[in-house]
Short mmCIF file of the C-alpha atoms (twelve columns), coordinates in Angstrom:
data_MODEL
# 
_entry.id   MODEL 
# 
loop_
_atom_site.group_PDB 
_atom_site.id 
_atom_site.type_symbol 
_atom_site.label_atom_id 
_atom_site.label_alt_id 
_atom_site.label_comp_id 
_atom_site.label_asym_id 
_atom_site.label_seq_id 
_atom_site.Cartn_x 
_atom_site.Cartn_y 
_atom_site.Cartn_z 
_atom_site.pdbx_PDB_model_num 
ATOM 1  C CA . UNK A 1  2.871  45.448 95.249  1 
ATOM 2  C CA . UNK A 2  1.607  41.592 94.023  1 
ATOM 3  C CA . UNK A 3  4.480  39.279 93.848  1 
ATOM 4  C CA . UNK A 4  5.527  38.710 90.075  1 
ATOM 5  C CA . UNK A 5  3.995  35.531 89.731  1 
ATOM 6  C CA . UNK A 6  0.245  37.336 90.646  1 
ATOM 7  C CA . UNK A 7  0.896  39.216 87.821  1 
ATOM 8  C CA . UNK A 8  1.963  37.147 85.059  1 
ATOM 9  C CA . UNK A 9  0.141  33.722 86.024  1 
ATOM 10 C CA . UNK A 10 -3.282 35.711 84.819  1 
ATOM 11 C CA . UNK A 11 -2.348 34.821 81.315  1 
ATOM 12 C CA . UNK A 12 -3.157 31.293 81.498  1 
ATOM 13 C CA . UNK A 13 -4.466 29.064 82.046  1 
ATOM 14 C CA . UNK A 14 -3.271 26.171 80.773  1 
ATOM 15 C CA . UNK A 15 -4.833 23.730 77.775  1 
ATOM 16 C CA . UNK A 16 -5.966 19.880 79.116  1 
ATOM 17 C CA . UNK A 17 -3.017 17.659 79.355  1 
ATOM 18 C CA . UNK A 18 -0.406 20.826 79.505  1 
ATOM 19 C CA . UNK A 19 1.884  20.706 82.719  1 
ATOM 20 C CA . UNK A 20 3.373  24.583 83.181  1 
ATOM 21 C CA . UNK A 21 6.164  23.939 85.607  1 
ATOM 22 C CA . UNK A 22 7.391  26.901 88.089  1 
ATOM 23 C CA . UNK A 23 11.038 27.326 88.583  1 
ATOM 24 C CA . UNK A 24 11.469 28.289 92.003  1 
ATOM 25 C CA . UNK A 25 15.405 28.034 92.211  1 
ATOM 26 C CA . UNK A 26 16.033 31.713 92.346  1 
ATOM 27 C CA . UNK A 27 13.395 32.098 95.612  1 
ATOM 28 C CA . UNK A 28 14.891 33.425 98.198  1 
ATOM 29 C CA . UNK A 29 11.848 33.671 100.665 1 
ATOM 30 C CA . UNK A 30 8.893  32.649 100.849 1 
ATOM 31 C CA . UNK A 31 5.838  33.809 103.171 1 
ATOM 32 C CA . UNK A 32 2.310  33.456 103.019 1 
ATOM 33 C CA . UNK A 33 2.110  36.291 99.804  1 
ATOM 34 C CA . UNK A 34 4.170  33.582 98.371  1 
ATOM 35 C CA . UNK A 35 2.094  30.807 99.227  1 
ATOM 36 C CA . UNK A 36 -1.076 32.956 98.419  1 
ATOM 37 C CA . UNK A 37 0.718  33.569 94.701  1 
ATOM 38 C CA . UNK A 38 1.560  30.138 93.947  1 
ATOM 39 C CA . UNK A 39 -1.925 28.681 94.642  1 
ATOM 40 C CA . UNK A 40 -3.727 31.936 92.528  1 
ATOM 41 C CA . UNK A 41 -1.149 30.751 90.150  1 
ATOM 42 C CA . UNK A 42 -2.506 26.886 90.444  1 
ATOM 43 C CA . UNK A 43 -6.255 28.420 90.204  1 
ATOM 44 C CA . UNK A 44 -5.486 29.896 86.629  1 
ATOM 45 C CA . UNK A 45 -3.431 26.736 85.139  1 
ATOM 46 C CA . UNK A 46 -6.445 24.600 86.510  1 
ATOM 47 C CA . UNK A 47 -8.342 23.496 83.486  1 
ATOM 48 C CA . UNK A 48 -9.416 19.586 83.141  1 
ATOM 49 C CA . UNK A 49 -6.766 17.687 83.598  1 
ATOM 50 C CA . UNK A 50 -3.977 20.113 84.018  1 
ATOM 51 C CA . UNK A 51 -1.680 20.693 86.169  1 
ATOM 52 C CA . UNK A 52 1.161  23.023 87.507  1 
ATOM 53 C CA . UNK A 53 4.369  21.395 88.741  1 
ATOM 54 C CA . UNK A 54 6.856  23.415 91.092  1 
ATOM 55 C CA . UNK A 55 10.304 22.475 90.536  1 
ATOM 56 C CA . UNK A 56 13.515 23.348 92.009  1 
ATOM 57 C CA . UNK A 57 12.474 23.813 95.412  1 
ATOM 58 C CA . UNK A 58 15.364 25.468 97.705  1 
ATOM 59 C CA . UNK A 59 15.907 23.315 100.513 1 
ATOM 60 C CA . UNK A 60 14.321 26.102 103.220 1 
ATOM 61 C CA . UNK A 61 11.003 26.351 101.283 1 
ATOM 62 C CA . UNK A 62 10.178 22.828 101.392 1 
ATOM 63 C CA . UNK A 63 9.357  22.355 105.298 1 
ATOM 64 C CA . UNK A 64 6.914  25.761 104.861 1 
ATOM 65 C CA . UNK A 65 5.440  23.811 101.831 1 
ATOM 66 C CA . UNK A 66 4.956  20.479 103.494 1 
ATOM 67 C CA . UNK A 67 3.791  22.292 106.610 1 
ATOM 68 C CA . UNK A 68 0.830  24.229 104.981 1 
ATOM 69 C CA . UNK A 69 0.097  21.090 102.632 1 
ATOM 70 C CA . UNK A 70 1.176  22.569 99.293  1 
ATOM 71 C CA . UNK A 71 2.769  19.578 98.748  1 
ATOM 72 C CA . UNK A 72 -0.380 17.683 98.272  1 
ATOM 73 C CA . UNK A 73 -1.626 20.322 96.413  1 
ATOM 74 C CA . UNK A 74 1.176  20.672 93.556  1 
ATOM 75 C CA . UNK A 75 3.800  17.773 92.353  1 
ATOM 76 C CA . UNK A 76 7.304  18.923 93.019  1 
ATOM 77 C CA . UNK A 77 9.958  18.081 91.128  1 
ATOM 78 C CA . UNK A 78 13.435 16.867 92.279  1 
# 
């Protein structure tokens, strides 16, 4: 079963200068289906000049960001 995000991130993407933001204060866990959903989720936002902010990142989730480089792939909001 995809993650949620798969599913509902195909309805973008997102016009130039629009900045969808993903709440990820209710994640609990995150392994590399996680990872893999958040950067499909990047690939459909991605028009010129957008971007996709993640925001709300639990405490646990940002060393596994950090450590597989996401966080020079997305801005993440305090």
């Amino acid at each position: 079963m995809p993650p949620p995000c798969a599913s509902t991130s195909n309805s973008w993407p997102s016009p130039p200068g629009q900045c969808p933001v993903i709440d990820l204060s209710g994640l609990g866990f995150c392994d590399s289906s996680g990872i893999t959903a958040l950067l499909a989720a990047r690939r459909h936002a991605q028009a010129p000049g957008a971007r996709l902010d993640l925001a709300c990142v639990p405490a646990d989730t940002l060393p596994i960001l950090v450590i597989v480089g996401l966080d020079q792939v997305f801005t993440i909001q305090a």
